[in-house]
C-alpha positions as CSV (number, residue, x, y, z in Angstrom):
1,X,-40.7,-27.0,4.7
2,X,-43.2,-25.2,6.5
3,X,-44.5,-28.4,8.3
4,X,-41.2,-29.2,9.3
5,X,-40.5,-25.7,10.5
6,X,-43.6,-25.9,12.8
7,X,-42.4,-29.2,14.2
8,X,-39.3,-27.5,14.8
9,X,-40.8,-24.8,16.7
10,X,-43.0,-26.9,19.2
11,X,-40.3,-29.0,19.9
12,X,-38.3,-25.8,21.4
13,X,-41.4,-24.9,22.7
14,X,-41.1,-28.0,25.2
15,X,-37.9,-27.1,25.9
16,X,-37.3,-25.7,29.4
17,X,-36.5,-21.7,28.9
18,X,-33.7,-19.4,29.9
19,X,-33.4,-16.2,30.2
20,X,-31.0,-13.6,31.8
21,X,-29.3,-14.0,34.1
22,X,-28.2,-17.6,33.9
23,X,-26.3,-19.9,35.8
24,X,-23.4,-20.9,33.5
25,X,-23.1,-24.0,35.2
26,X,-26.3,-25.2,34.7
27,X,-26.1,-24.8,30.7
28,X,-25.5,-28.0,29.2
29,X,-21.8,-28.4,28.2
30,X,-22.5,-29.7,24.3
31,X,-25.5,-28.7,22.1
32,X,-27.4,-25.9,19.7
33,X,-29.0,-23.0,21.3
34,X,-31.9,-21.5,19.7
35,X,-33.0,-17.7,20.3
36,X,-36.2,-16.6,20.7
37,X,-36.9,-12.7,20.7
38,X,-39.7,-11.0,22.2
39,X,-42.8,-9.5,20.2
40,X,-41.4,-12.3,17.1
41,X,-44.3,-14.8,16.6
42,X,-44.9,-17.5,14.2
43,X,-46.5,-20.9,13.9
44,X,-48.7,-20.1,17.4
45,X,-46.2,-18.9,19.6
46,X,-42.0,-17.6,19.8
47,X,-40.7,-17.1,16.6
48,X,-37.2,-18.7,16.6
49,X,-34.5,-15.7,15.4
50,X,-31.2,-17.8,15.5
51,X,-29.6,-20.8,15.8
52,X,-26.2,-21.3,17.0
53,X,-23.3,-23.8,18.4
54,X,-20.2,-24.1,19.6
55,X,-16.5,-25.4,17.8
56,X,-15.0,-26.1,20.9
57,X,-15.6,-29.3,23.1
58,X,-17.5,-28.7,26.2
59,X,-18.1,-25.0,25.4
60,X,-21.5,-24.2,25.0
61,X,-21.4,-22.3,28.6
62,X,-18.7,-20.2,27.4
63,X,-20.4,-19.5,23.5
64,X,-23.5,-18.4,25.3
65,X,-21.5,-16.2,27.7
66,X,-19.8,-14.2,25.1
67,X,-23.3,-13.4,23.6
68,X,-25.0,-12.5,27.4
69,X,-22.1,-11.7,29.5
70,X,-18.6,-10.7,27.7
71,X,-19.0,-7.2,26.0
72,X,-16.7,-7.7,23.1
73,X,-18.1,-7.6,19.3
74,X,-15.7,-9.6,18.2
75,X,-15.7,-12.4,19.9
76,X,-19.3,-12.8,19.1
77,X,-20.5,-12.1,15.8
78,X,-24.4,-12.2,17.3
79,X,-23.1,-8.7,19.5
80,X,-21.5,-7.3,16.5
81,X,-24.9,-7.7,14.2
82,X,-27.4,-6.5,17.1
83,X,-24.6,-3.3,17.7
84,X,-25.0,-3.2,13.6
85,X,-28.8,-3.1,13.5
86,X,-28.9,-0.5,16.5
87,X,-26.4,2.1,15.1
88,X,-27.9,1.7,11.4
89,X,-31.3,2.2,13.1
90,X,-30.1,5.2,14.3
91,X,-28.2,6.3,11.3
92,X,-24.9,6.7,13.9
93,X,-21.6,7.3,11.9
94,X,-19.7,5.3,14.6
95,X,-21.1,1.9,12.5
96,X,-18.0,2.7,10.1
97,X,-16.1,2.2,13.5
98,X,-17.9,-0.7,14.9
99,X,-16.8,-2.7,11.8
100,X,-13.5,-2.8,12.5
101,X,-12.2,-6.5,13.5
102,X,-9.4,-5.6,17.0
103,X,-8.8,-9.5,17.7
104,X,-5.6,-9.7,15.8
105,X,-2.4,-7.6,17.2
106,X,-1.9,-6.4,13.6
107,X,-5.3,-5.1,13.7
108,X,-5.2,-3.4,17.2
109,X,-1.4,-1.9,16.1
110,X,-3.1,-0.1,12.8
111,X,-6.6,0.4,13.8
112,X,-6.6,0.7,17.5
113,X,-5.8,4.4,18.0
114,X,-8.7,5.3,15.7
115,X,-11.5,3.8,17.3
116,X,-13.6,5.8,19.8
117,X,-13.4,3.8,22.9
118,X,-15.6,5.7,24.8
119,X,-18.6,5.4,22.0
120,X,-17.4,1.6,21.2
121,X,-17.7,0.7,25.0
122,X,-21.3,2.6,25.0
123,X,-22.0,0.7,22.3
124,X,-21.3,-2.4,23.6
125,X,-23.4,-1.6,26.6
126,X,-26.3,-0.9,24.8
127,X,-26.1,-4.2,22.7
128,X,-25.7,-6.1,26.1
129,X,-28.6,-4.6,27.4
130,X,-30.6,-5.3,24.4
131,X,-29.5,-8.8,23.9
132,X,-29.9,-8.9,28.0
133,X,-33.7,-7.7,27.7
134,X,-35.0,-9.4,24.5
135,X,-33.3,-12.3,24.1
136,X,-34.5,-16.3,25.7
137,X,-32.9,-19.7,24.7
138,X,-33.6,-23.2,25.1
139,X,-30.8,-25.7,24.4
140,X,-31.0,-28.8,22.4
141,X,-28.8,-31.7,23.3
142,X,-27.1,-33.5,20.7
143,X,-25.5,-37.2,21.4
144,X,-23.2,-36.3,18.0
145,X,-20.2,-35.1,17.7
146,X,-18.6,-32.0,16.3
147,X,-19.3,-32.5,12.8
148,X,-22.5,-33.7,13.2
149,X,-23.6,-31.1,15.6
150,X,-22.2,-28.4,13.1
151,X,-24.3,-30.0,10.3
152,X,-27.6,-30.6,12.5
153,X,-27.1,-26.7,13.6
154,X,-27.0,-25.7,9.5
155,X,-30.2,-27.9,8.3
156,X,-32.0,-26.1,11.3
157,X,-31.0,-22.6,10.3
158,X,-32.3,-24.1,6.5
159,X,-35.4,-25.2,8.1
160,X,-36.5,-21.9,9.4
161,X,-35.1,-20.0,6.5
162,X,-37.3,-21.7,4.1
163,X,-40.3,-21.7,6.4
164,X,-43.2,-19.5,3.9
165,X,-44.8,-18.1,7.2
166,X,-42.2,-17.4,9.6
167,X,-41.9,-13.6,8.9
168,X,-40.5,-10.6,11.0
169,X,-42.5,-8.4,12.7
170,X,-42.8,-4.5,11.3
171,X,-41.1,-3.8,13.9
172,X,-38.2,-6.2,14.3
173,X,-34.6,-4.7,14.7
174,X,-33.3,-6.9,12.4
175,X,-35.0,-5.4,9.2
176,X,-32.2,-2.2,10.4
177,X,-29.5,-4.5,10.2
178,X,-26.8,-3.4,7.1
179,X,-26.7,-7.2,6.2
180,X,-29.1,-8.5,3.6
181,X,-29.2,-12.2,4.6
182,X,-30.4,-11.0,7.8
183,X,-33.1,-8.5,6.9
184,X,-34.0,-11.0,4.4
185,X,-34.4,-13.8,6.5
186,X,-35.7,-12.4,9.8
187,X,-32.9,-14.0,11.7
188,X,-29.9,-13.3,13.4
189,X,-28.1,-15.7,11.1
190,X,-26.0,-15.1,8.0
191,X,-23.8,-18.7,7.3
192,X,-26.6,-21.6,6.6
193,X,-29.3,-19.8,5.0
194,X,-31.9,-21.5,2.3
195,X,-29.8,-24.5,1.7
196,X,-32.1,-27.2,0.3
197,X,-31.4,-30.1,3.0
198,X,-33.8,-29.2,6.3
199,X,-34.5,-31.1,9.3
200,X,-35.9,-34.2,8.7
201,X,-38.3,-36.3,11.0
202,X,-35.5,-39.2,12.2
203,X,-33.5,-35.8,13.0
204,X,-36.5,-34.3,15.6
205,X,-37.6,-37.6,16.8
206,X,-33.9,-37.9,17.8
207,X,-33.6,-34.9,19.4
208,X,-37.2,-34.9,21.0
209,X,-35.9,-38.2,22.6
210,X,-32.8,-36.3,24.0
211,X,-34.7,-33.6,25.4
């Protein structure tokens, strides 16, 4: 799996890179993002730290805008794990807090008067900035459809799960994070982990001639 991983990696590598800020527009309006974090290496160069799609179609803009731009944990579940790795780091109480899902009405009714909006909106700025300052992205286009993307997204996040020697850095934020799949894994991903079907070579020869 390590072979394939490395293939994986050098074919994001010839991807063109984005960073903040970004033209919406200019995203592609179907694919898989991969992240790329700075001081993460592996394989010769950026370490890849998460995959991610989209469910909706043409959305891909609008997925990556709610991890840059929109400052609201839960409608991106990549904010609410960097906001978890930062307040754990710091041993902050207000994690308890940060936990708390508001997107339902029910939610906002019973839980909404005991959150700390003041430290929740801090919070929020803080994970913006760090996502903001440490966080690039290529996209890779995908000619398949919903389910297919989906699937293709999952035997990437396999690939570079199984991968022997791509390995966090001492000082990666993730290894604070609460969740074990992610300190385990040295990635920003928890759904898709170590499943036993990769990438396979038809897959990136596919996507290579996308690209």
């Amino acid at each position: 799996m390590s072979a394939m991983c490395e293939s994986t990696h050098k074919m994001c590598w010839k991807q063109s890179r984005i960073g903040f800020p970004f033209d919406p527009r200019l995203i592609p309006l179907n694919g898989i993002y991969v992240l790329f974090e700075k001081g993460e290496d592996a394989h010769g160069g950026d370490r890849i730290v998460r995959i991610g799609t989209h469910t909706g179609l043409d959305n891909l803009p609008s997925r990556l805008q709610e991890h840059f731009l929109v400052e609201n944990k839960d409608r991106s579940i990549f904010r609410k794990n960097i906001g978890r790795a930062l307040l754990n780091r710091d041993s902050d109480p207000f994690l308890a807090q940060w936990e708390v899902d508001l997107t339902s009405s029910k939610s906002k009714a019973t839980n909404g008067c005991k959150i700390d909006v003041r430290k929740k909106d801090e919070t929020e700025k803080r994970v913006t900035k760090y996502i903001r300052d440490q966080f690039s992205f290529v996209v890779i286009l995908s000619a398949r459809g919903k389910s297919d993307r989906l699937e293709l997204e999952e035997r990437l996040i396999a690939t570079i799960s199984l991968c022997m020697i791509c390995k966090p850095s001492s000082s990666w934020l993730g290894l604070h994070s609460p969740v074990e799949k992610i300190r385990r894994s040295g990635m920003w991903n928890v759904q898709g982990l170590w499943k036993e079907t990769g990438v396979s070579k038809d897959d990136l020869k596919k996507l290579q001639s996308l690209g």
